[in-house]
DSSP file (Angstrom, degrees, kcal/mol; ACC not computed):
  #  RESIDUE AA STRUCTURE BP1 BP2  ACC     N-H-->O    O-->H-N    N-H-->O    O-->H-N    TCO  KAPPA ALPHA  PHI   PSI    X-CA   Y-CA   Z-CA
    1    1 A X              0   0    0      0, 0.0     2,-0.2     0, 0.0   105,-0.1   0.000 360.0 360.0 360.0 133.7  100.7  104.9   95.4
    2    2 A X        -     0   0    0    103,-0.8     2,-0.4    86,-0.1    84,-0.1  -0.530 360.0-163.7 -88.7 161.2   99.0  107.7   97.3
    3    3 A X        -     0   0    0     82,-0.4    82,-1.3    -2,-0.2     2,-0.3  -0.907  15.8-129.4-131.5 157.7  102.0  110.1   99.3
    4    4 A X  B     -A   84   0A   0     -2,-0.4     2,-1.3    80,-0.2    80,-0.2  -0.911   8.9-143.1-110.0 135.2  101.0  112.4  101.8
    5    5 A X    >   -     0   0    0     78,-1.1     3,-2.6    -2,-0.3    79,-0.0  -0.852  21.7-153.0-126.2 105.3  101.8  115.9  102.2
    6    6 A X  T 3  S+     0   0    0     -2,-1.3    -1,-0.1     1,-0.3    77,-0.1   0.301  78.8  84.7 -81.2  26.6  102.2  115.9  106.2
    7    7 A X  T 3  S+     0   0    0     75,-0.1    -1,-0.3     2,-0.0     2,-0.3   0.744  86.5  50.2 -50.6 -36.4  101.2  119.5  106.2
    8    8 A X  S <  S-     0   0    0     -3,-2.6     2,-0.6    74,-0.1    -3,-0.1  -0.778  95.8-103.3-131.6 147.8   97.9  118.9  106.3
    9    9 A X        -     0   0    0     -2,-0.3     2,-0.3     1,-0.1    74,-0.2  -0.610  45.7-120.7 -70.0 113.0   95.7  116.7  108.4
   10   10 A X        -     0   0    0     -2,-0.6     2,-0.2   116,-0.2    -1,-0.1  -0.393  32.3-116.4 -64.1 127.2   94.8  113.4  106.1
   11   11 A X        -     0   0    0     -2,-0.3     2,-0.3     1,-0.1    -1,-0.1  -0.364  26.3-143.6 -80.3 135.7   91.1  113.2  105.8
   12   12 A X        -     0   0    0     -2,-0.2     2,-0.5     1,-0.1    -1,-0.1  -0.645  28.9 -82.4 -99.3 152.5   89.6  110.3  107.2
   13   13 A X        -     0   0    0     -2,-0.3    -1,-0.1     1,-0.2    -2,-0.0  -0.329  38.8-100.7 -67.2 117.5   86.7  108.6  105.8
   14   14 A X        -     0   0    0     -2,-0.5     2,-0.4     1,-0.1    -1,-0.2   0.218  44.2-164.2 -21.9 102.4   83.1  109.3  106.1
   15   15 A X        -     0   0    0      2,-0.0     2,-0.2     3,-0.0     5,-0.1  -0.892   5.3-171.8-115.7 144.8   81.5  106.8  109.0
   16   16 A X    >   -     0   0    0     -2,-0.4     3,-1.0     0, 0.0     5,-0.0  -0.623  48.4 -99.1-113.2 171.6   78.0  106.1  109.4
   17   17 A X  T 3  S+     0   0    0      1,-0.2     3,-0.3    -2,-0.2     4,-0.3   0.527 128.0  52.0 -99.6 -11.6   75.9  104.3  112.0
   18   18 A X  T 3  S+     0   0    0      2,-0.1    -1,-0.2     1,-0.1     4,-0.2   0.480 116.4  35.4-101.6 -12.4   76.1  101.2  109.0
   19   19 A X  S <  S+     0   0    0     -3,-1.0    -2,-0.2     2,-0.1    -1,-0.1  -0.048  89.8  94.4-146.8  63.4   80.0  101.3  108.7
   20   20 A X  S >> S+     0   0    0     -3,-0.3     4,-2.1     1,-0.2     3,-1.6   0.914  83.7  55.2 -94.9 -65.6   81.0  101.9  112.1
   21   21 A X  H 3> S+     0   0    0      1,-0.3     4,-1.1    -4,-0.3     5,-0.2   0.640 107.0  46.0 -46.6 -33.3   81.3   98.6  112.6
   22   22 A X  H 34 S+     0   0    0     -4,-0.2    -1,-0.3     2,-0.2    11,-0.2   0.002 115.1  51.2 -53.9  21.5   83.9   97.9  109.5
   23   23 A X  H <> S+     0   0    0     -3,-1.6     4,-2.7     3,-0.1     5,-0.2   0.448 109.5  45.9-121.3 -71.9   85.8  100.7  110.5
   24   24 A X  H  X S+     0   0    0     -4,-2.1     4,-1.9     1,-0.2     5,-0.2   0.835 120.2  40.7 -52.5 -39.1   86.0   99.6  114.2
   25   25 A X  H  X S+     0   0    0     -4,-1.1     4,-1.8    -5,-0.2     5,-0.5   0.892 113.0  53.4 -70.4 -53.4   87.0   95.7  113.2
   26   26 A X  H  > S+     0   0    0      2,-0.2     4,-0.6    -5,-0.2    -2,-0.2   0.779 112.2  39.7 -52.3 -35.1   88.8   96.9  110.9
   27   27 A X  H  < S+     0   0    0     -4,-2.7    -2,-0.2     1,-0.1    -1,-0.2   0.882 119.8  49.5 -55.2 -46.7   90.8   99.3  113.7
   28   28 A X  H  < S+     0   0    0     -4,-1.9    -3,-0.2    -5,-0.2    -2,-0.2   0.821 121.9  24.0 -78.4 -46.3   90.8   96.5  116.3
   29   29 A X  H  < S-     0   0    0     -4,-1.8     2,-0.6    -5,-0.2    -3,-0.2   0.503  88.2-127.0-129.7 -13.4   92.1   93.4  114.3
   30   30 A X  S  < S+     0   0    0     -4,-0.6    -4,-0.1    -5,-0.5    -1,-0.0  -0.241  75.0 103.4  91.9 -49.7   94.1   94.8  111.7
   31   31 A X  S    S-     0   0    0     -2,-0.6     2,-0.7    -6,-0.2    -1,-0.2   0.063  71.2-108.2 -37.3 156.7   91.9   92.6  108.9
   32   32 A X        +     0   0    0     32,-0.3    32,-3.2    -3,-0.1     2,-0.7  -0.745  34.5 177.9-103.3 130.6   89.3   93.1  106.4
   33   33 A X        -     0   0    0     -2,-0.7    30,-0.3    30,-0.2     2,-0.2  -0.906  11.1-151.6-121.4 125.7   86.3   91.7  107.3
   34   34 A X        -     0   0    0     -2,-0.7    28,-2.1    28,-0.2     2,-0.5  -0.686  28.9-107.6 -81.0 162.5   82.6   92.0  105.0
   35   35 A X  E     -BC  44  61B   0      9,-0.9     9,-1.2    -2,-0.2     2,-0.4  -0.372  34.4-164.8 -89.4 159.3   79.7   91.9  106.0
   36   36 A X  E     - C   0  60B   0     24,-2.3    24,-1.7    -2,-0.5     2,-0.4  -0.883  25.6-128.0-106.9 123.4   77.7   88.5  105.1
   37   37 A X  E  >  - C   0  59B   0      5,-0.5     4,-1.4    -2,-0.4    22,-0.2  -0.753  20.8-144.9-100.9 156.9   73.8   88.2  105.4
   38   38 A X  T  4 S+     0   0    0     20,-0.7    -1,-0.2    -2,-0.4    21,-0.1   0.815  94.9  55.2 -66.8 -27.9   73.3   84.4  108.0
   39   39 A X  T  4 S+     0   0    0      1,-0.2    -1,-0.2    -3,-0.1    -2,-0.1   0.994 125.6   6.2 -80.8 -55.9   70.2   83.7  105.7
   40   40 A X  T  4 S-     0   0    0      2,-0.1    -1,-0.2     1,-0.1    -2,-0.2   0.029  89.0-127.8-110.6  38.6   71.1   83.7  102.4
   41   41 A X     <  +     0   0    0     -4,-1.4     2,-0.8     1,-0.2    -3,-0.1   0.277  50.4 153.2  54.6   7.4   75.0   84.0  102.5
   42   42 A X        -     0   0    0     -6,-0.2    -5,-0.5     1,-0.1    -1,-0.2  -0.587  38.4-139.8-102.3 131.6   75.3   86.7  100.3
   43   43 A X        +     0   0    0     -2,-0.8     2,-0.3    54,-0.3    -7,-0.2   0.163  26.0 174.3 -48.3 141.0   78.4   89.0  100.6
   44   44 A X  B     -B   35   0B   0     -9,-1.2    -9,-0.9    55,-0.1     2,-0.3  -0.884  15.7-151.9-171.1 148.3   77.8   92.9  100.2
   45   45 A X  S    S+     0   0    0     -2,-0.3    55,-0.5   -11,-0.1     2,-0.2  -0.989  78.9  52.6-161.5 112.6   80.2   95.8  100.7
   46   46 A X  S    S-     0   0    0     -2,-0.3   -27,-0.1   -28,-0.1    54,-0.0   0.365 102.8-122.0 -35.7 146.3   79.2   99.0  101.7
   47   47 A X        -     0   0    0     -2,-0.2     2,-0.2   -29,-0.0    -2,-0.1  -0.094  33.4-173.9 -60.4-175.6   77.4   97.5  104.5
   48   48 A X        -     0   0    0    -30,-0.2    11,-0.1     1,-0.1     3,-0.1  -0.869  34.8-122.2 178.8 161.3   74.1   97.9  105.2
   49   49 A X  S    S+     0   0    0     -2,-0.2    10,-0.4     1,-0.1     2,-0.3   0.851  99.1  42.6 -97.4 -40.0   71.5   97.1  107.8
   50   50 A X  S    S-     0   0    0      7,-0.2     7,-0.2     8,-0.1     2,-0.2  -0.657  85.7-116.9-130.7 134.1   69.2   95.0  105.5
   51   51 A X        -     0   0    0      5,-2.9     4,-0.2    -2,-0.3    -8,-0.1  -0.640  20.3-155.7 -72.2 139.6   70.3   92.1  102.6
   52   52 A X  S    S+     0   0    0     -2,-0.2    -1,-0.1     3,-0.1    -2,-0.0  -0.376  96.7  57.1-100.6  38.7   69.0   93.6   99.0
   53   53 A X  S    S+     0   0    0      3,-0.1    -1,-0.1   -11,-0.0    -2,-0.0   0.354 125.8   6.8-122.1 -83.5   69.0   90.2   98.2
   54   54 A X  S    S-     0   0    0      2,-0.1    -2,-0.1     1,-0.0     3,-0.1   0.622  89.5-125.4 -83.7  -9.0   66.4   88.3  101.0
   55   55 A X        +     0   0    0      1,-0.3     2,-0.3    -4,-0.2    -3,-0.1   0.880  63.8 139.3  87.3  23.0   65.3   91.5  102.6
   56   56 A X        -     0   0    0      1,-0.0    -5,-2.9    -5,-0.0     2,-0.7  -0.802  54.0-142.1-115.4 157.0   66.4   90.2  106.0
   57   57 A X  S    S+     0   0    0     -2,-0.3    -7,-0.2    -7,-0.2   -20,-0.0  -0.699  71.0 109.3-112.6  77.1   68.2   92.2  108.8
   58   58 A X        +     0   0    0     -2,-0.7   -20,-0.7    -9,-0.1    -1,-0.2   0.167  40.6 149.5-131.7  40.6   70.3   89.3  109.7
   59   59 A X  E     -C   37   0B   0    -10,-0.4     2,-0.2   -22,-0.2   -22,-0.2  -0.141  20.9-171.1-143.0 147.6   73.7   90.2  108.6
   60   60 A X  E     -C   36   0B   0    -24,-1.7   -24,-2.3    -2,-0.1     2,-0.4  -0.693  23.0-120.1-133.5 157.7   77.3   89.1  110.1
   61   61 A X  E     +C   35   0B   0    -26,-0.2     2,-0.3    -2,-0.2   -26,-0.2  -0.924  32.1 172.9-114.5 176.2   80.7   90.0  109.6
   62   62 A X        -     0   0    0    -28,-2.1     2,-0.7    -2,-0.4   -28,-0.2  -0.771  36.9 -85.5-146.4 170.8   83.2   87.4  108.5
   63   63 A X        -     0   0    0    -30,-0.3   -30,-0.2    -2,-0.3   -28,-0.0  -0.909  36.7-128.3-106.1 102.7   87.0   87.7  107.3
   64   64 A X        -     0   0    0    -32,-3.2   -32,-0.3    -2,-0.7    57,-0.0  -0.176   8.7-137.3 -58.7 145.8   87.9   88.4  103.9
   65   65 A X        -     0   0    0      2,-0.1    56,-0.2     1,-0.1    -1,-0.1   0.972  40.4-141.1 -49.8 -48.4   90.4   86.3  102.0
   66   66 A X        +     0   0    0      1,-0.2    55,-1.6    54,-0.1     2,-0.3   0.554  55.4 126.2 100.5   0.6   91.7   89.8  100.8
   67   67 A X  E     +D  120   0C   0     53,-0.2    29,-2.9     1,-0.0    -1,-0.2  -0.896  26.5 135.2-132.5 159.4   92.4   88.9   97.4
   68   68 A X  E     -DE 119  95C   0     51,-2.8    51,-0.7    -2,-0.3     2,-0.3  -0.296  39.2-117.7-146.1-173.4   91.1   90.7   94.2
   69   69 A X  E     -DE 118  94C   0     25,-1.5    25,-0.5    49,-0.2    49,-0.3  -0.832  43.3 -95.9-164.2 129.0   91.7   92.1   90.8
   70   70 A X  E     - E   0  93C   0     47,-1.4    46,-1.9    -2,-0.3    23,-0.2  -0.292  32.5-176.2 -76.9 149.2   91.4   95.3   89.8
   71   71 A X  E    S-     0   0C   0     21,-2.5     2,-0.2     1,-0.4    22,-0.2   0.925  70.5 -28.1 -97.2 -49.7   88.1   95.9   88.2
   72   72 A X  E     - E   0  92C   0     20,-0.7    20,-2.4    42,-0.1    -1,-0.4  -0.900  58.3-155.6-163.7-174.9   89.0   99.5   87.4
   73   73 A X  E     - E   0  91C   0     18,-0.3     2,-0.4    -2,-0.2    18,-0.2  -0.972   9.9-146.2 179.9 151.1   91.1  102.6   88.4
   74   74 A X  E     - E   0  90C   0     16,-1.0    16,-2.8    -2,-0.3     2,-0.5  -0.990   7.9-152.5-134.2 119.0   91.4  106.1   88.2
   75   75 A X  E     - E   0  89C   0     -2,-0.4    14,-0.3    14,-0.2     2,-0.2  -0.905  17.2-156.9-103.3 111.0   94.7  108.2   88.0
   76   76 A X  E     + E   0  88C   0     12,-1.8    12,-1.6    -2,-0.5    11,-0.5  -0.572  16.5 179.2-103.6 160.3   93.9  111.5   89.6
   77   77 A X  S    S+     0   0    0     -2,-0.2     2,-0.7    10,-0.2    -1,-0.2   0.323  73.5  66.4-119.1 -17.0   96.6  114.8   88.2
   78   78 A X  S    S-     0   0    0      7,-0.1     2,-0.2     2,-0.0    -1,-0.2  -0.886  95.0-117.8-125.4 123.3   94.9  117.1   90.2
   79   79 A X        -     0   0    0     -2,-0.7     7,-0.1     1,-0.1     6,-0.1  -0.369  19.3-175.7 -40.0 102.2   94.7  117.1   94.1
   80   80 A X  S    S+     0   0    0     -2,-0.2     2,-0.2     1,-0.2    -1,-0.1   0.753  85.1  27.6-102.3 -13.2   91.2  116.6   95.1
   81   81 A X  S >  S-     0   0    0    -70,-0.0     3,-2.1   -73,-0.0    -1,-0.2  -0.976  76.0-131.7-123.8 143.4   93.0  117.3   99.1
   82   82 A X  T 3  S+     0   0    0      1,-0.3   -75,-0.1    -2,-0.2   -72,-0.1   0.726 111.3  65.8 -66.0 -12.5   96.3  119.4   99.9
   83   83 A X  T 3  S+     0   0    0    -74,-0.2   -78,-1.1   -79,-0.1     2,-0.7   0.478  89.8  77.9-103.3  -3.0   97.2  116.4  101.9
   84   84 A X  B <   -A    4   0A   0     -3,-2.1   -80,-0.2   -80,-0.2    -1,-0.1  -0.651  67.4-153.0 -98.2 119.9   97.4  114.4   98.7
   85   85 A X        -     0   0    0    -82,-1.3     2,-0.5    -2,-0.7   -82,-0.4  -0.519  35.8-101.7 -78.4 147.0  100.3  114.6   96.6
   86   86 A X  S    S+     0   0    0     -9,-0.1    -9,-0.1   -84,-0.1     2,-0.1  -0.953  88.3  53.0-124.7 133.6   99.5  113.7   92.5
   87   87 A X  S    S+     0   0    0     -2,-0.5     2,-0.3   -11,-0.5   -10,-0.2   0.155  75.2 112.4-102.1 130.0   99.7  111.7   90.8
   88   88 A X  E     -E   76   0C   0    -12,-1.6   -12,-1.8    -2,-0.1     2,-0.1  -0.802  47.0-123.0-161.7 164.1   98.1  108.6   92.5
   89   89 A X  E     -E   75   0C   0     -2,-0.3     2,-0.6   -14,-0.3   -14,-0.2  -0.302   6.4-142.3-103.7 178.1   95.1  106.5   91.8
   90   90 A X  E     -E   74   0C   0    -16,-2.8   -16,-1.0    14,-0.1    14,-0.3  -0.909  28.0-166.5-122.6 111.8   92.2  105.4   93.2
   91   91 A X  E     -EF  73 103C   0     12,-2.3    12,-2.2    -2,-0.6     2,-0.5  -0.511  23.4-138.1-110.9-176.6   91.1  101.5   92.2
   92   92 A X  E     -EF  72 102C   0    -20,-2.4   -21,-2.5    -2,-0.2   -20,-0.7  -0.983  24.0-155.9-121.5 116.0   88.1   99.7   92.6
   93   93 A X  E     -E   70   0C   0      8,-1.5     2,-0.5    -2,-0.5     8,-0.3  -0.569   7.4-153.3 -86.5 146.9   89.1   95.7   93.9
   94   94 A X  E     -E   69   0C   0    -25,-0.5   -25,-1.5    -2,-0.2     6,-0.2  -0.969  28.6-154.3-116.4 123.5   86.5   92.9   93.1
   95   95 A X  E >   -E   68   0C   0      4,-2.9     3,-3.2    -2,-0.5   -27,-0.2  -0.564  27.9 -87.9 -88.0 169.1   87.6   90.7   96.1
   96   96 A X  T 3  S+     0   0    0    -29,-2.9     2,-1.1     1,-0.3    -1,-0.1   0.950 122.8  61.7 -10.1 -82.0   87.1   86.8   96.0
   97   97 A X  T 3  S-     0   0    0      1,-0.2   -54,-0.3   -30,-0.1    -1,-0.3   0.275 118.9-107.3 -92.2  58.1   84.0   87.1   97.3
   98   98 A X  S <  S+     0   0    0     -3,-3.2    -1,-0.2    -2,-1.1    -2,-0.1   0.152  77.9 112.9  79.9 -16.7   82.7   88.9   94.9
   99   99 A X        -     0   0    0    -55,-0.1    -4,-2.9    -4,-0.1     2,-0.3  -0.477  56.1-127.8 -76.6 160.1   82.2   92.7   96.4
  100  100 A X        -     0   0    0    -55,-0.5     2,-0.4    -6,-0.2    -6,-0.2  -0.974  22.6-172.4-134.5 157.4   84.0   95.4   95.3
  101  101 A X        -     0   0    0     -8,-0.3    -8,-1.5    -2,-0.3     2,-0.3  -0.973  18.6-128.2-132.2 137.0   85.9   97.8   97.5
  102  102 A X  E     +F   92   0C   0     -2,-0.4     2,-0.2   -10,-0.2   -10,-0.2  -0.520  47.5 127.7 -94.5 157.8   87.8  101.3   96.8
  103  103 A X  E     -F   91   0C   0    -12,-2.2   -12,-2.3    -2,-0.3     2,-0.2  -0.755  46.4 -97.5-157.7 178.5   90.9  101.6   97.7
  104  104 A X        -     0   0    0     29,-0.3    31,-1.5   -14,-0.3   -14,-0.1  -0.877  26.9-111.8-122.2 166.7   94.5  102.5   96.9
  105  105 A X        -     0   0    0     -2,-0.2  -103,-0.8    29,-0.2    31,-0.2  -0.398  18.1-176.5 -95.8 165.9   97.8  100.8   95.9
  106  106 A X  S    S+     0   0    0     29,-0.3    30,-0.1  -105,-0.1    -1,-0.1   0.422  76.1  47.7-136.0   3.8  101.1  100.9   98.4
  107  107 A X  S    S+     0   0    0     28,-0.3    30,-0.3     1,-0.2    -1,-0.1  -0.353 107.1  36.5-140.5  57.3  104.0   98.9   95.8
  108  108 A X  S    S-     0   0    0     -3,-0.1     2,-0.3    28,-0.1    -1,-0.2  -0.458  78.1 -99.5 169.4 156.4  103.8  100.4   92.9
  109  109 A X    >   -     0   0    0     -2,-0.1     3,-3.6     1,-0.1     4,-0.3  -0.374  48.1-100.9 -81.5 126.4  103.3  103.9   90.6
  110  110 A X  G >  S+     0   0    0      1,-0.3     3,-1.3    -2,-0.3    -1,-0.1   0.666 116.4  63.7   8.8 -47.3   99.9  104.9   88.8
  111  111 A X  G 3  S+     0   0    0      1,-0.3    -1,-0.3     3,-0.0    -2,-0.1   0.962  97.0  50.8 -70.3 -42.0  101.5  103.5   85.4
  112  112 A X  G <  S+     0   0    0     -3,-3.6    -1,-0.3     2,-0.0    -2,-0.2   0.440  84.0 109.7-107.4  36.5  101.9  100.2   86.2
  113  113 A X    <   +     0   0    0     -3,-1.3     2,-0.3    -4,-0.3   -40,-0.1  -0.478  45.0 178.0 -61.8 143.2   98.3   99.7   87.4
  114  114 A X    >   -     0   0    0     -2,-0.1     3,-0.9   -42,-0.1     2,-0.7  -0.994  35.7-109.2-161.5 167.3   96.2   97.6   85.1
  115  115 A X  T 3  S+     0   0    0     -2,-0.3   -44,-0.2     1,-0.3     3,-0.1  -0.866 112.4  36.3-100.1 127.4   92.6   96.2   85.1
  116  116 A X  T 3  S+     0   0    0    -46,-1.9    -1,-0.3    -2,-0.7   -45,-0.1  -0.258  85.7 148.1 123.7 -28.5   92.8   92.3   85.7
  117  117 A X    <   -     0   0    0     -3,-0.9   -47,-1.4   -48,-0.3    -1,-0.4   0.096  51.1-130.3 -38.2 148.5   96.1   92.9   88.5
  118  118 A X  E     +D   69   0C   0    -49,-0.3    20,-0.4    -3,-0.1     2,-0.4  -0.539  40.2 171.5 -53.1 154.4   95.8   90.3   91.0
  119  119 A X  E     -D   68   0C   0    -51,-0.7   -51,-2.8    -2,-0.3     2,-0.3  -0.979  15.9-161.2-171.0 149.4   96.1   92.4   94.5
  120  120 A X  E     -DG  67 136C   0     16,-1.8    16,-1.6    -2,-0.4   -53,-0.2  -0.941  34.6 -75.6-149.3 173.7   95.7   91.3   98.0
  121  121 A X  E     + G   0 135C   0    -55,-1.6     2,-0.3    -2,-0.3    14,-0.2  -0.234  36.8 172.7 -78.1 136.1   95.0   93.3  101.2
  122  122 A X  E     - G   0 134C   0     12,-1.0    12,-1.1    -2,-0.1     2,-0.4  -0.888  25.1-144.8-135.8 156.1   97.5   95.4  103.3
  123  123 A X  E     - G   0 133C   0     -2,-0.3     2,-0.2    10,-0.2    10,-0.2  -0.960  20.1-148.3-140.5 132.9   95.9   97.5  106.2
  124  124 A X  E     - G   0 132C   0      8,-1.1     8,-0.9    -2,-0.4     2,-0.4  -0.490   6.8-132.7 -89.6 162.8   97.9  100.9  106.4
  125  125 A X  E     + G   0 131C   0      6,-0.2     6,-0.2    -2,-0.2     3,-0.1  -0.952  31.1 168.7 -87.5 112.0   98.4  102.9  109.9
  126  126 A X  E     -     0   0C   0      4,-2.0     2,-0.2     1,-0.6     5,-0.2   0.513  63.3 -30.0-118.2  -9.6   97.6  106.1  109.0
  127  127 A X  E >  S- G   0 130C   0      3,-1.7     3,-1.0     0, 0.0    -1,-0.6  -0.776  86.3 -77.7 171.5 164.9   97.4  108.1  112.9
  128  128 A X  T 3  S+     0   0    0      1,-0.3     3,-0.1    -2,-0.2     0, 0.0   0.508 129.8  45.7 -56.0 -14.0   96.2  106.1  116.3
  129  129 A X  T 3  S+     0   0    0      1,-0.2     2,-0.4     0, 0.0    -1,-0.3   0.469 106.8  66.1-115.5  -5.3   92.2  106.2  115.2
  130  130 A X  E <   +G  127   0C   0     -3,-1.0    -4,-2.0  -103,-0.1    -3,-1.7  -0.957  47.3 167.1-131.4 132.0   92.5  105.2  111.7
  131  131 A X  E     -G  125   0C   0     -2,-0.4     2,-0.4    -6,-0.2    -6,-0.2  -0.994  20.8-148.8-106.8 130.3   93.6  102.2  109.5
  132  132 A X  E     -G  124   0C   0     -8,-0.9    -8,-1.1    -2,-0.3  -109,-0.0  -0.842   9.8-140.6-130.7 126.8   93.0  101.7  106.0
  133  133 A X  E     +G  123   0C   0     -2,-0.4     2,-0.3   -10,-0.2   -29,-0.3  -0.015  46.1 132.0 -42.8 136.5   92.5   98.8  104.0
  134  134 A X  E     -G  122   0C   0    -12,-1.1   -12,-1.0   -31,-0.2   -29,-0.2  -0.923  34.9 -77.9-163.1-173.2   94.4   99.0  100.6
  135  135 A X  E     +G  121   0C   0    -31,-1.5   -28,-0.3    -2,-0.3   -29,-0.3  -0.300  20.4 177.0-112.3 175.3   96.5   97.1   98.4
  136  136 A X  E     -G  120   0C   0    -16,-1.6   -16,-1.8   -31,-0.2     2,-0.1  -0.804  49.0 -77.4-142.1 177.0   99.3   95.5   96.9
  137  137 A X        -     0   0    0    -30,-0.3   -18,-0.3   -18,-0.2   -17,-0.2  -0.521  59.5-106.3 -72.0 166.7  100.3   93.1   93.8
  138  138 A X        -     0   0    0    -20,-0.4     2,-0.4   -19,-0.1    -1,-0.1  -0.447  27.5-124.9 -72.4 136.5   99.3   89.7   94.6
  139  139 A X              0   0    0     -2,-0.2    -1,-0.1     1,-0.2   -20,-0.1  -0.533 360.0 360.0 -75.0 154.1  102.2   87.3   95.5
  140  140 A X              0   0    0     -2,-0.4    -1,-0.2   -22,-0.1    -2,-0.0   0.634 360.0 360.0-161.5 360.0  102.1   84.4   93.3
């Protein structure tokens, strides 16, 4: 679970002219959406203008289920920003449909992270221009 050291302005994530739009949907609607490409249906996260699949620039976004497992995870000990307090990790989600997205946890401490978790989607408030997607255990 990441903590904040509200000294410091939290640094917001690096947007480009290809994931302005997930950023902005994401701002707007509170949800995770991927993007999809219309021809050949296949999911892909980072976005992208163009499918690496069919090679077509025809690409949609759509509304993730939001639920995942972690594929893998990182516990960092050293502060890589003053505005992160350590310990916390960093995981990697494989959602449903098959992308994976990095992220962080928001119920529960570095230790009891594990690679298989079930997780689903929370989207944090973090100041009036930024939301970010990250997780929790899965109910079940």
């Amino acid at each position: 679970m990441v903590r904040y050291n509200t000294e410091y302005e939290i640094p917001k994530p690096m947007m480009s002219e290809d994931t302005k739009e997930f950023w902005s949907i994401l701002l707007e609607k509170k949800e995770l959406h991927i993007q999809r490409c219309k021809r050949c249906q296949l999911y892909m996260h980072p976005p992208r203008p163009i499918c690496y699949n069919c090679k077509k620039f025809d690409m949609e976004w759509v509304p993730s289920s939001g639920k995942g497992t972690i594929y893998s995870y990182v516990v960092y000990h050293r502060p890589v920003h003053p505005a992160f307090e350590v310990p916390y990790e960093c995981i990697l989600v494989e959602l449903e449909e098959g992308v994976r997205i990095v992220s962080n946890m928001v119920d529960c401490e570095p230790e009891e992270i594990y690679i298989g978790m079930p997780v689903e989607v929370v989207i944090e408030q973090i100041s009036d221009d930024l939301v970010l997607p990250k997780f929790k255990r899965q109910n079940t």
